[in-house]
C-alpha positions in Angstrom: 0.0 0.0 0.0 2.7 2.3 0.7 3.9 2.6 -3.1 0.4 2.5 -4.4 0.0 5.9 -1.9 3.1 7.2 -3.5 2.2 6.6 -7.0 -1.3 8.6 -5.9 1.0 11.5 -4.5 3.2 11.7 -7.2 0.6 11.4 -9.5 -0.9 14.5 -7.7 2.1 17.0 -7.4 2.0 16.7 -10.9 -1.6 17.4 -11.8 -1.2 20.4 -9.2 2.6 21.2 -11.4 0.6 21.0 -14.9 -1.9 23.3 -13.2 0.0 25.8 -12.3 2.3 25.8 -15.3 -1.4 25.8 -17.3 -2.7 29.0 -15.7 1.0 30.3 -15.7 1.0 30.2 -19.7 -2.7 30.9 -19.6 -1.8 34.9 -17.7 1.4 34.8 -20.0 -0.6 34.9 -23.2 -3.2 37.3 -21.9 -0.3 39.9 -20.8 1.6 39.2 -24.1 -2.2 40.2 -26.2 -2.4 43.1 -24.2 0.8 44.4 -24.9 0.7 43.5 -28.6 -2.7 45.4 -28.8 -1.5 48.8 -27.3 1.7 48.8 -29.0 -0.6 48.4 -31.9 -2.7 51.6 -31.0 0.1 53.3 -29.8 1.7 52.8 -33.2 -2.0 53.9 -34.9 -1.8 57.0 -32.4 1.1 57.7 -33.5 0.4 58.2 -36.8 -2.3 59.8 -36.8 -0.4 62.5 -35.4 2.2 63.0 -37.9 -0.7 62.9 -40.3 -2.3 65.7 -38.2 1.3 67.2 -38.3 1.0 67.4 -41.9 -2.1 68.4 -42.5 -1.8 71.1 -40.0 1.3 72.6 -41.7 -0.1 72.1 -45.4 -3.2 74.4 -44.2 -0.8 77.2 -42.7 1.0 77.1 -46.1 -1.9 77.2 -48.0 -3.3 80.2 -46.0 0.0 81.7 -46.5 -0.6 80.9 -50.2 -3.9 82.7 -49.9 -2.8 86.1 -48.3 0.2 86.2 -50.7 -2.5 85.8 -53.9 -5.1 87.9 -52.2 -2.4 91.1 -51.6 -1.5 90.7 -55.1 -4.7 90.7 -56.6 -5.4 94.0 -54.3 -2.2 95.5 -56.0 -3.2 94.9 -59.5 -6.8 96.3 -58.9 -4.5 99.2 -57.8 -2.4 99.3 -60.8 -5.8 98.6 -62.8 -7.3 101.7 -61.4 -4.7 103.8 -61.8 -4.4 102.8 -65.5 -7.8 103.3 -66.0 -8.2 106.9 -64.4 -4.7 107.8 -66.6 -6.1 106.7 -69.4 -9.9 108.8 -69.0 -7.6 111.6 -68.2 -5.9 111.6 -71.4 -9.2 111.0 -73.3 
């Protein structure tokens, strides 16, 4: 009886060993998703604010862009004016 007991011991250490080791891998794989899921939005974060980046200085140049045309077009209405009082003046 006294190796049948041990056999039965034995036999339980190890279910309790694959147990643990089971739930062990079990939190392992749960931590590892995790991890791969915010490195995954941290690297979708991160783009999307270089592509804000981007955008934001492509709109500052194009309103530059826009004042540059708009003073301009101001200056030839100018120059337009004047040629068209200079030229009723000499009619």
């Amino acid at each position: 009886m006294a190796i049948g007991s041990k056999e039965v011991k034995n036999k339980r250490n190890f279910s309790t060993i694959a147990i643990i080791v089971g739930w062990g891998l079990t939190i392992l794989t749960v931590i590892w998703q995790v991890a791969m899921k915010d490195a995954t939005y941290s690297i979708r974060i991160d783009q999307i604010e270089e592509e804000v980046e981007t955008l934001n200085t492509r709109v500052r140049t194009t309103d530059d862009f826009r004042l540059t045309i708009s003073s301009q077009l101001a200056e030839i209405r100018t120059d337009l004016t004047w040629i068209k009082q200079k030229l009723n003046g000499i009619k």
